[in-house]
N, C-alpha and C positions, 0 to 999 in steps of 0.2 A: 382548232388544234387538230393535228389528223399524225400518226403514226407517236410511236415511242418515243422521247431521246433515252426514256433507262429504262432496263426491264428487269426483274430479279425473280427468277422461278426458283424457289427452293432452297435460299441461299443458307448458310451454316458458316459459321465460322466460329472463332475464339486465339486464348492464348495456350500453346504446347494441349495437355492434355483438359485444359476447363472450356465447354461448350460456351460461348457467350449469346450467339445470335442462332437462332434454330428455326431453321424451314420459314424461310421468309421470301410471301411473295409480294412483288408490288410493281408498280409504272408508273412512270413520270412522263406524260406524255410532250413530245415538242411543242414549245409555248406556255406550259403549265408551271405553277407554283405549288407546291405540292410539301407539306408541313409532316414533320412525323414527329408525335411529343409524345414525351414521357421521363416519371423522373431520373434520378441522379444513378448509375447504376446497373440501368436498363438495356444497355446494350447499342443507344444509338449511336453514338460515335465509335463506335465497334463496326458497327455496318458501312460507315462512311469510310472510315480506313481499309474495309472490305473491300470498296466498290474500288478504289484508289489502289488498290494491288500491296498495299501494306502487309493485311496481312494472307492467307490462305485462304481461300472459298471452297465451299462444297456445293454445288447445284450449279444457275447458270447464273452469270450476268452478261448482259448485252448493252453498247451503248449505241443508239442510233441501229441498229440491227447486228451491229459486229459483236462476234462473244469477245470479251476479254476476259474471262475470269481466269486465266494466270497468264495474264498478259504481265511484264512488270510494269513498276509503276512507273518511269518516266517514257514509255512506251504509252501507255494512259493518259497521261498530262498531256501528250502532244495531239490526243484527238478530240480539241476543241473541248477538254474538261477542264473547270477551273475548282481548285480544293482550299476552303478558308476555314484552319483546323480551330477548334475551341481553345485549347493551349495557346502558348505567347507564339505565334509565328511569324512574327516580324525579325527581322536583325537590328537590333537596337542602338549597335554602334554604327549601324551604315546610315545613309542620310535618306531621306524622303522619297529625292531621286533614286538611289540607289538600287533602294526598296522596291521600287516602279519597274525600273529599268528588269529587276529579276524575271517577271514575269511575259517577257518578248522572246521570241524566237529572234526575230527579226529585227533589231536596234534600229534599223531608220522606221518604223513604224510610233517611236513614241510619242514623237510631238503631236501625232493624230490622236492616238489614244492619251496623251497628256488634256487636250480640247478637250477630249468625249467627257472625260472622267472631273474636269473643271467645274463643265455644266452644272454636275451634280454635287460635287465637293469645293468651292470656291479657295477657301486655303490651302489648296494642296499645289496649286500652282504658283501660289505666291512664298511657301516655304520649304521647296527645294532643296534647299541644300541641309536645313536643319536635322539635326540627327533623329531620329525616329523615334529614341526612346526619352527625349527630353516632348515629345507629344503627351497629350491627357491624356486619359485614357477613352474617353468619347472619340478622339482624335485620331487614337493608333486602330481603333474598331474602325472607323471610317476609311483608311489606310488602305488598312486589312482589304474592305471590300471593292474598294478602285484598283487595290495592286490583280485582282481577281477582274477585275471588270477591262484591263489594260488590254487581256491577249483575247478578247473580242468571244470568250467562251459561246460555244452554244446550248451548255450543261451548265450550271455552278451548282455546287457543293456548299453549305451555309453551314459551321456547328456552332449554334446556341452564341448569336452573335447581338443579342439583346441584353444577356447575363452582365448585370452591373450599368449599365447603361442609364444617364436620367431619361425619364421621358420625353423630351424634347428630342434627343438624340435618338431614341427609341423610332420617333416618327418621324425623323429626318431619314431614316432605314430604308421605312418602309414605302414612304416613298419613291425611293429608290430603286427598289426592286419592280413596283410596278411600274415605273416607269419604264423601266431596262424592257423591260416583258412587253410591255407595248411597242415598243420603238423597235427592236429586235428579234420579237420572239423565244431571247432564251427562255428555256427551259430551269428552273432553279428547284433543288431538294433543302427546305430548309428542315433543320434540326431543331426543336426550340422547346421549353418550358414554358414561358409566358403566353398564355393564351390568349388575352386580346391581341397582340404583335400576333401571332399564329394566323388569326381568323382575321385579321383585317389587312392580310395580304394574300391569301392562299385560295388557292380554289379549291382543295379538296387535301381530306386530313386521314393520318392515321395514328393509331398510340400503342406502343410498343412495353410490354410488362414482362421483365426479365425471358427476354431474347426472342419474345414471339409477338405478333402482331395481333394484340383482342379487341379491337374497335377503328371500324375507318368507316368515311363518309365525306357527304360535300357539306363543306362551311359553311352553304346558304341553308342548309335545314334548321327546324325550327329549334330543336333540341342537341342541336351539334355538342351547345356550350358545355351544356349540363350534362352530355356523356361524358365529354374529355375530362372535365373538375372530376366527377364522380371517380375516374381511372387515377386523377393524380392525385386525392385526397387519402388512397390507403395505399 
């Protein structure tokens, strides 16, 4: 793994005048999985709609070396980021395809990214046309991460995409992702509560406690587990 895909020095944000996210730094280097857990509240999916130009930044963020921190946000999207919000973000009355097709710049590029995204999702090329929201909910999570996996990112964005999940599903995920990371090299920030999914994908962690960052490290240490339980049990 050699340079950045995301860098965040000092970042700050929130909503009008409540501070949510404060003085946060971190990297996600190209090729890396990179986990930041904590619980409900905490400000992660704050930082993610951050990064995504949603909402306002204070400090810097860069992707790939470029700042974008007030970049807007479909100015972002188009620089090879891919963002899979923890909310329903599907279109529930459009169809499978429909759903898929969203996420291209390019429309004759899907039946590529239709194959790529097969490999890993087998029903998704056989139910097309079905409406999206008559999917399970294992089903519409799986969606979620192909319709992200379509425009070929070299960053993805993950919030807490285990939430509800059965375990089967849980590790058909995470599969997933390492595979992506091998074959590809993207670069993925996942968001996540679940600490085994966390640590049995990730290379290196951090845990965020109401808008600040008080513990990171690499996943392969001996006591990784037992910091991160330790931050989310109070």
């Amino acid at each position: 793994m050699t340079g950045n895909a995301l860098q965040l020095n000092r970042v700050s944000s929130g909503y009008g005048e409540a501070l949510v996210v404060r003085d946060v730094n971190l990297s996600v280097a190209a090729g890396e999985i990179f986990v930041l857990l904590g619980k409900n509240g905490m400000g992660k999916s704050t930082l993610l709609k951050t990064i995504m130009g949603f909402l306002p930044a204070g400090g810097s963020i860069k992707l790939f070396g470029d700042e974008i921190t007030r970049a807007a946000p479909h100015r972002i999207a188009r620089k090879a980021i891919a963002y899979a919000p923890q909310e329903q973000a599907l279109f529930q009355d459009l169809s499978v395809e429909q759903n898929l097709r969203l996420a291209l710049l390019d429309a004759g590029a899907f039946q590529s990214g239709l194959d790529r995204i097969g490999a890993y999702f087998p029903f998704i090329p056989q139910r097309l046309k079905q409406r999206a929201g008559t999917l399970s909910g294992g089903e519409q999570k799986m969606l979620l991460v192909a319709r992200a996996l379509m425009s070929r990112p070299r960053l993805m964005l993950i919030d807490e995409i285990s939430e509800g999940l059965q375990p089967s599903v849980i590790e058909k995920l995470a599969g997933v992702f390492r595979a992506e990371r091998a074959q590809t090299k993207t670069a993925i920030l996942l968001v996540e509560q679940h600490v085994r999914f966390a640590l049995a994908v990730a290379d290196r962690y951090a845990v965020l406690k109401l808008g600040e960052i008080v513990e990171r490290g690499d996943v392969g240490e001996q006591d990784a587990a037992a910091h991160i339980i330790d931050h989310l049990s109070v």
